[in-house]
C-alpha positions as CSV (number, residue, x, y, z in Angstrom):
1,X,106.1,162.3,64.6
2,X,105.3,159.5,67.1
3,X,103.3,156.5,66.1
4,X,100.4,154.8,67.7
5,X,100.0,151.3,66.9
6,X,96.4,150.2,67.5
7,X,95.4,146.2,67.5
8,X,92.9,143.7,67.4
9,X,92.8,140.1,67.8
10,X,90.1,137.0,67.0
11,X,90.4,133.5,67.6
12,X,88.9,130.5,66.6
13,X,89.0,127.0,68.3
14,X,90.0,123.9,66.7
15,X,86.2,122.3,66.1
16,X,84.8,119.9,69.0
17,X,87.5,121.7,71.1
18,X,87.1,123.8,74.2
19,X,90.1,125.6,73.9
20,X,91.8,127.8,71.8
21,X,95.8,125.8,71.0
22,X,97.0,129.3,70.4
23,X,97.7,132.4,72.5
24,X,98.2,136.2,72.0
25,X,99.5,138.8,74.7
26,X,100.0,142.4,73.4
27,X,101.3,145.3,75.8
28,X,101.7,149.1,75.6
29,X,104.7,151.0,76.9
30,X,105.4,153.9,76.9
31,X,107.9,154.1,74.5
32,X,106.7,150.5,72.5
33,X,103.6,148.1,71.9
34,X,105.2,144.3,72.3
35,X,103.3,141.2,70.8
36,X,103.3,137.4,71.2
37,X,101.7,134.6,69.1
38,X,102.2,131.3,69.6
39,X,100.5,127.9,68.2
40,X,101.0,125.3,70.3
41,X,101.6,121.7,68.8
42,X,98.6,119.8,68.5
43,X,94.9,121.3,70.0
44,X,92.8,121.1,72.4
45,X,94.0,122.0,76.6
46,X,97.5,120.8,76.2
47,X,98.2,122.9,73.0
48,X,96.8,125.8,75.2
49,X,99.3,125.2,78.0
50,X,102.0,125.2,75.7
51,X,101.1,128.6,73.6
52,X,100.3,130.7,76.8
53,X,103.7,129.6,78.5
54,X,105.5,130.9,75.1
55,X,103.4,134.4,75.6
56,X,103.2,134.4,79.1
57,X,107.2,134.2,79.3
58,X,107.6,136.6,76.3
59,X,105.3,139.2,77.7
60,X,106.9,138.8,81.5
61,X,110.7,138.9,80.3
62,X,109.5,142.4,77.5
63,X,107.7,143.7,80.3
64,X,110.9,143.4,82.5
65,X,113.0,145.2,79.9
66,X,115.2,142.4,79.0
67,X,115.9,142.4,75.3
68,X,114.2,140.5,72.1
69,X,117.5,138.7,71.8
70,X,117.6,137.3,75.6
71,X,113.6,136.4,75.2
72,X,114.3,135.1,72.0
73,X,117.0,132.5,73.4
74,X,115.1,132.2,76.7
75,X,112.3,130.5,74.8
76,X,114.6,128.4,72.1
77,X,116.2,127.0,75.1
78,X,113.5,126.0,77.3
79,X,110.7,124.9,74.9
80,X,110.9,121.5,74.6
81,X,111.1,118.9,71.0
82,X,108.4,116.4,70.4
83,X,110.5,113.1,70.1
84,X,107.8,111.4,67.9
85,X,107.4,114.2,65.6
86,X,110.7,116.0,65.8
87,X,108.9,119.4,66.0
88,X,108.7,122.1,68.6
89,X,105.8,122.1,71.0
90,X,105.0,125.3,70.4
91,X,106.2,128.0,67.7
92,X,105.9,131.8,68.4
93,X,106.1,135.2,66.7
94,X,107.4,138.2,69.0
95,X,107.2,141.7,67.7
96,X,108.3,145.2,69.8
97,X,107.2,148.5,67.6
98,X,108.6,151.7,68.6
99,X,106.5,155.3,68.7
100,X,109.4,156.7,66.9
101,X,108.9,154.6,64.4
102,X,111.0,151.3,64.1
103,X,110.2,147.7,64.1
104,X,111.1,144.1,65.0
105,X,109.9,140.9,63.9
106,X,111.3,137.5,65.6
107,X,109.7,134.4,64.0
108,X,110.4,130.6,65.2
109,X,108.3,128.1,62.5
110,X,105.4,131.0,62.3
111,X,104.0,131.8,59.3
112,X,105.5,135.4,57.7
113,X,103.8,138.3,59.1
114,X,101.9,139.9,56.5
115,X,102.5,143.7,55.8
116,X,100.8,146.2,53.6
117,X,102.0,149.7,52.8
118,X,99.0,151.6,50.4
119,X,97.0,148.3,50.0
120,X,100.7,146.6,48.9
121,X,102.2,143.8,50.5
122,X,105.6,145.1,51.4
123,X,108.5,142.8,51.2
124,X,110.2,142.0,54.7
125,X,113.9,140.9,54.0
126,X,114.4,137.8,57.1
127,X,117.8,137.8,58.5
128,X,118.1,134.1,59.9
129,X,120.1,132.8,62.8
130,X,120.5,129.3,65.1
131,X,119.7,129.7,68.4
132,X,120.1,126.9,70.7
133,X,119.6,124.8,67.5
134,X,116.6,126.6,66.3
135,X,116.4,128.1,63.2
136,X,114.7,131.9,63.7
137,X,114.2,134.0,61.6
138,X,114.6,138.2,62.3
139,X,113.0,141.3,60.1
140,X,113.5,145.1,61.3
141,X,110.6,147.0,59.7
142,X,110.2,150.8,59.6
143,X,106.3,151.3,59.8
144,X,104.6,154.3,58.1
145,X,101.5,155.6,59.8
146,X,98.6,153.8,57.6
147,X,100.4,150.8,57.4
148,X,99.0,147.4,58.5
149,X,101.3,144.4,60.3
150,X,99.6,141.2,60.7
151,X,100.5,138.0,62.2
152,X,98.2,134.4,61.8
153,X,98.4,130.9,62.7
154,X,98.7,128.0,60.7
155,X,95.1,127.8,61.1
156,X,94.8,130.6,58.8
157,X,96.8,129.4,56.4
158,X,95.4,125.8,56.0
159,X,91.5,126.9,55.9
160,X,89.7,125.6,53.0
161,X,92.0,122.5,52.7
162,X,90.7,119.5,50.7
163,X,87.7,121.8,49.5
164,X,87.6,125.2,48.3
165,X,91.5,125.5,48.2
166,X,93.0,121.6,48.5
167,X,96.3,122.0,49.6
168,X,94.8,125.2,52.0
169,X,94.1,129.3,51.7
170,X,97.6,129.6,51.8
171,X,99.9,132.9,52.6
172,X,99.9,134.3,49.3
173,X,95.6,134.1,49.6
174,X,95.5,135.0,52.9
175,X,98.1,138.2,52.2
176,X,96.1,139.1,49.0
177,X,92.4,138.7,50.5
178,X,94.5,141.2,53.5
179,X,95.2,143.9,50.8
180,X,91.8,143.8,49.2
181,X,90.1,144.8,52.3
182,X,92.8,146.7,54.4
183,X,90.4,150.1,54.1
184,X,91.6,152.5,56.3
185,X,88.8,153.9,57.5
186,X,88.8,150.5,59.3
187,X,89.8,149.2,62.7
188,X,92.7,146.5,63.6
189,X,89.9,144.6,65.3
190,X,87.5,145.3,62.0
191,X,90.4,143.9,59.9
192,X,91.0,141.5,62.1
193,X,86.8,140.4,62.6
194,X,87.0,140.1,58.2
195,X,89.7,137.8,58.1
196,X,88.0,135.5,60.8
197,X,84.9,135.5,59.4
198,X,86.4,134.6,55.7
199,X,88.8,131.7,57.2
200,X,85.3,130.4,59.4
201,X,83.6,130.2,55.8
202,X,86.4,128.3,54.2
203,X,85.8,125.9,57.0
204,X,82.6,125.3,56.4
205,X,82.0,126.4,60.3
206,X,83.8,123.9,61.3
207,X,87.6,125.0,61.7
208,X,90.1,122.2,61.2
209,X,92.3,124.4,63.3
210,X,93.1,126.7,65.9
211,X,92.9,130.1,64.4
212,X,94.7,133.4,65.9
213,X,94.4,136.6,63.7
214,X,96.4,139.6,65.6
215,X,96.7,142.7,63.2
216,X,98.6,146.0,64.3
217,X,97.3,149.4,62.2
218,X,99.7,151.9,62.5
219,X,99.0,155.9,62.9
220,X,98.9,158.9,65.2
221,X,97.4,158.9,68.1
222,X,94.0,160.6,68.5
223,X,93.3,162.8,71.6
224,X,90.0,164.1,73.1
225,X,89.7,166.1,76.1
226,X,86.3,166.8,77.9
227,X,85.8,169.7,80.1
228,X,83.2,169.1,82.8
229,X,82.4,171.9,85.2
230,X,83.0,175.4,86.0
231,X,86.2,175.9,88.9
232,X,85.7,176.0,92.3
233,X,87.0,179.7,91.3
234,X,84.9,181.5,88.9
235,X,88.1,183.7,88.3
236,X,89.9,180.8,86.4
237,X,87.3,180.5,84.0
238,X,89.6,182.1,81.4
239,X,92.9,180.6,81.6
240,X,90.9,177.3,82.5
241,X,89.1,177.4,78.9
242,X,92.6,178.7,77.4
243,X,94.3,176.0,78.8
244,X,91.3,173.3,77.7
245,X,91.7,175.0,74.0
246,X,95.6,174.6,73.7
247,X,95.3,170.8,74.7
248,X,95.4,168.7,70.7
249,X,92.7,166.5,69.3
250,X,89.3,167.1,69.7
251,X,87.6,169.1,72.7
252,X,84.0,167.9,74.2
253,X,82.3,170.0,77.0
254,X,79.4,168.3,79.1
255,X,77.6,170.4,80.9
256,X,74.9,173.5,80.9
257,X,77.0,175.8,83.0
258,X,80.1,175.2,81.9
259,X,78.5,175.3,78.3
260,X,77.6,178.8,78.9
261,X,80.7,179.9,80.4
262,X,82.9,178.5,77.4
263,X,80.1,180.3,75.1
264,X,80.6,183.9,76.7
265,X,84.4,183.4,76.9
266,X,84.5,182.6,72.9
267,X,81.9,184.8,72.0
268,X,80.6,182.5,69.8
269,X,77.0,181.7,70.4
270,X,75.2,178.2,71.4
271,X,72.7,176.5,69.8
272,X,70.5,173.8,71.0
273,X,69.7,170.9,69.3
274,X,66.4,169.5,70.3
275,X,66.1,166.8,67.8
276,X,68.7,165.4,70.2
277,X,66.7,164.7,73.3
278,X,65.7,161.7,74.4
279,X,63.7,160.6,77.9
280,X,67.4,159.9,79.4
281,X,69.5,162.1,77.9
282,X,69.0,166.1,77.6
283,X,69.8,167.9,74.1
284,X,73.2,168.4,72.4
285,X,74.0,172.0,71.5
286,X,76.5,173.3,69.2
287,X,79.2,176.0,69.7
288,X,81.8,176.7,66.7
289,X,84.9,175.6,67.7
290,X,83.9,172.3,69.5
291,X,82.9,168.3,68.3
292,X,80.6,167.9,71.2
293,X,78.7,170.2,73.9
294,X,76.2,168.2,76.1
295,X,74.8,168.4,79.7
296,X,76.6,167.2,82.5
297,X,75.9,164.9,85.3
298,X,72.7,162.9,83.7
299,X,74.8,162.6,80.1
300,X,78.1,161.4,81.8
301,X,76.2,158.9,84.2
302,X,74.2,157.5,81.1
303,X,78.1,156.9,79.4
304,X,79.1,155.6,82.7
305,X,76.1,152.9,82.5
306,X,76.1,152.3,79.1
307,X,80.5,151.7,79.3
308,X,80.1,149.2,82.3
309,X,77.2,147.2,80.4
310,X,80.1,146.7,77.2
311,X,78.3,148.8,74.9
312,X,80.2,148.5,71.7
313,X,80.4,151.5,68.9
314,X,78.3,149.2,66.7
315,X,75.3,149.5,69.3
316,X,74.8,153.1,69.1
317,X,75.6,153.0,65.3
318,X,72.2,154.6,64.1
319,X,71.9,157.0,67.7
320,X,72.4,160.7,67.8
321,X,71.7,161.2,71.6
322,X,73.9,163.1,73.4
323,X,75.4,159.7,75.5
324,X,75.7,157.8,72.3
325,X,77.9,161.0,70.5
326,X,80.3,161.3,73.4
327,X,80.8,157.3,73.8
328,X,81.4,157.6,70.0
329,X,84.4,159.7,70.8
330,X,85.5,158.2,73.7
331,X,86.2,154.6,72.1
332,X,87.9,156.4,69.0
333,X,90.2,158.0,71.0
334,X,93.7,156.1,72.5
335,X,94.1,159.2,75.3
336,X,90.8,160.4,76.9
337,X,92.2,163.9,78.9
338,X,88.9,165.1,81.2
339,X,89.3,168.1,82.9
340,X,86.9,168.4,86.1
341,X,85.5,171.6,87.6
342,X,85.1,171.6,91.4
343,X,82.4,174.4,91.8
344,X,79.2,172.7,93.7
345,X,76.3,172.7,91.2
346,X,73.5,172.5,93.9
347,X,71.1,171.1,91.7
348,X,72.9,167.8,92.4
349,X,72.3,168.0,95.6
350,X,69.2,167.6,95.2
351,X,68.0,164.2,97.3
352,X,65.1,163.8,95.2
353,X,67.4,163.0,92.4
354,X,68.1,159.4,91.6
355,X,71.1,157.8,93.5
356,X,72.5,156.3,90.6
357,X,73.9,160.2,89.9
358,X,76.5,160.9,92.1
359,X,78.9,163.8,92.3
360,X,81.0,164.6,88.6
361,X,83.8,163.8,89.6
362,X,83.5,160.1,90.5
363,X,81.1,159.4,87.6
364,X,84.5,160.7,86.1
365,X,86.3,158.2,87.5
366,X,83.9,155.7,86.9
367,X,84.0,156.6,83.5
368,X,87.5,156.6,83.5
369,X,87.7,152.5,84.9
370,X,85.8,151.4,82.4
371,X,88.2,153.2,79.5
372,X,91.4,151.3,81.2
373,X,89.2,148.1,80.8
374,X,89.2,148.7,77.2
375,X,92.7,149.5,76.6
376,X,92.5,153.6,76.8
377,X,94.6,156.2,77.5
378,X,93.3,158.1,80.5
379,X,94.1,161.3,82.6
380,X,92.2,163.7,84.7
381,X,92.8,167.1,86.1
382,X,90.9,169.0,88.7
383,X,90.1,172.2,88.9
């Protein structure tokens, strides 16, 4: 079974500080999702400049395909010592998980990366090394889909200090507060968003510290696939549906005609909802077999809008429109597959209509833009 590792970050700044002293780069590959934290010494815009040339070099060298070990001893090598303070000017945590389900931790004067297996912190046993003088320490993990893997600054660790907690939160707070709330029903950047908000309270507000939360959720990746359209050749309707039905996940269809078609071909009847409508967005109906039928064109130009204005899942929380539903399952899939009929519907020719709805298959594409923005998955066939 292949894993998916979904994340979320937050950040706080250093109070009376522009910027942020820490940084946080995460990519996806095909085969791995790599990660980079790094505090950089001090706060403000030179602690900044520090922490992004840690991740910047870590994510340029991992996205080259040069190893953890040659990244590792790139950065021990050319990050500078204070002289005065005999530290490092910046520390860093680098991280590579694999879809088939292995791990690596690399850790240079970071705090321990927190990791919970069943709402239990799970022991990590730290190999440790010198490189170039620096003492790192190493962990190979081998993550279980519903674990959690997250990594924090020393601004996480000291909240609270000289008040609620007077020597700070501390890991062993931080790691137990982490495997009170570590529900899985929520998101990496849910988890991530509690943790911030606690650590902000501890502060009274007013952090003390640069704060960087980056938490990695592990499972399997969810798929949807939308169908939009009959074919430009009503004799594929068939093997086009059969082929649409095969694909894993979840299936959506948006529109009337192509609703019907997949109707017939199933024999399984539809039903409109009319509690659904609203003055944008026709009715959702219901076929047995399916998450989500809808209309076409005006449904998938209201998602379009709705995406490129940064609507968040917790801003359609309490609607049942048919736009709101199929934005719901957009942003909780990691691969969105659409699948675009190319028969002409003339009603969309219409010029009277307005010119905001243009032809399916670039509101598709559209669509499909803002997804990448946000991190997904996405593919789309013609046919």
């Amino acid at each position: 079974m292949r894993l998916y590792y979904e994340w979320g970050s937050k950040q706080l700044r250093k109070f009376h500080e522009e910027l942020c002293g820490d940084s946080i780069v995460v990519s996806r590959h095909a085969d791995n999702v790599t990660l980079a934290l790094s505090d950089g010494l001090g706060s403000g815009v030179k602690a900044n400049i520090l922490a992004t040339l840690t991740t910047r070099i870590a994510k340029h060298m991992l996205d080259n395909g040069l190893s953890l070990n040659e990244v590792v001893e790139t950065l021990t090598a050319t990050l500078p010592v204070c002289n005065v303070r005999k530290m490092a000017y910046s520390t860093f945590a680098i991280a590579q998980f694999f879809t088939q389900g292995s791990a690596r931790i690399v850790e240079f004067d970071a705090p321990r990366a927190i990791v919970l297996r069943g709402r239990k912190l799970l022991p990590l046993m730290y190999e440790e090394k010198s490189i170039q003088g620096k003492t790192i320490h190493e962990a190979v993990l081998d993550p279980k889909e519903g674990d959690w893997v997250i990594f924090v600054s020393d601004g996480v660790l000291n909240a609270g200090i000289g008040g609620t907690y007077p020597l700070g939160w501390g890991w062993d707070h931080a790691a137990g507060f982490l495997a009170r709330h570590a529900h899985t029903d929520l998101s990496a950047e849910e988890l991530a968003g509690k943790i911030a908000e606690t650590v902000s309270e501890l502060y009274a507000g007013k952090p003390g510290d640069d704060v960087s939360i980056l938490v990695i959720k592990v499972r399997t990746r969810v798929e949807l696939t939308i169908m939009t359209g009959p074919p430009a050749e009503r004799a594929l309707d068939g093997e086009r549906l059969d082929s649409f039905l095969k694909r894993p996940g979840k299936h959506a269809v948006c529109g009337g005609t192509t609703a019907k078609i997949v109707s017939r071909l199933m024999g399984s009847p539809m039903e409109v909802d009319l509690g659904t409508m609203t003055v944008d967005v026709p009715p959702l109906a219901r076929i047995e077999g399916l998450e989500l039928v809808s209309e076409g064109i005006l449904t998938l130009t209201r998602v379009s809008n709705l995406l490129k204005q940064g609507i968040q899942k917790a801003g359609i929380r309490f609607q049942n429109d048919g736009a709101s539903e199929l934005i719901r399952m957009i942003l909780n899939a990691d691969h969105v597959h659409f699948m675009v009929g190319q028969a002409v519907n003339p009603a969309h020719q219409n010029p009277e209509l307005p010119n905001q709805l243009g032809i399916r298959i670039t509101v598709v594409r559209e669509i499909a833009e803002e997804l990448k923005k946000r991190g997904k998955e996405v593919t789309i066939e013609t046919v």
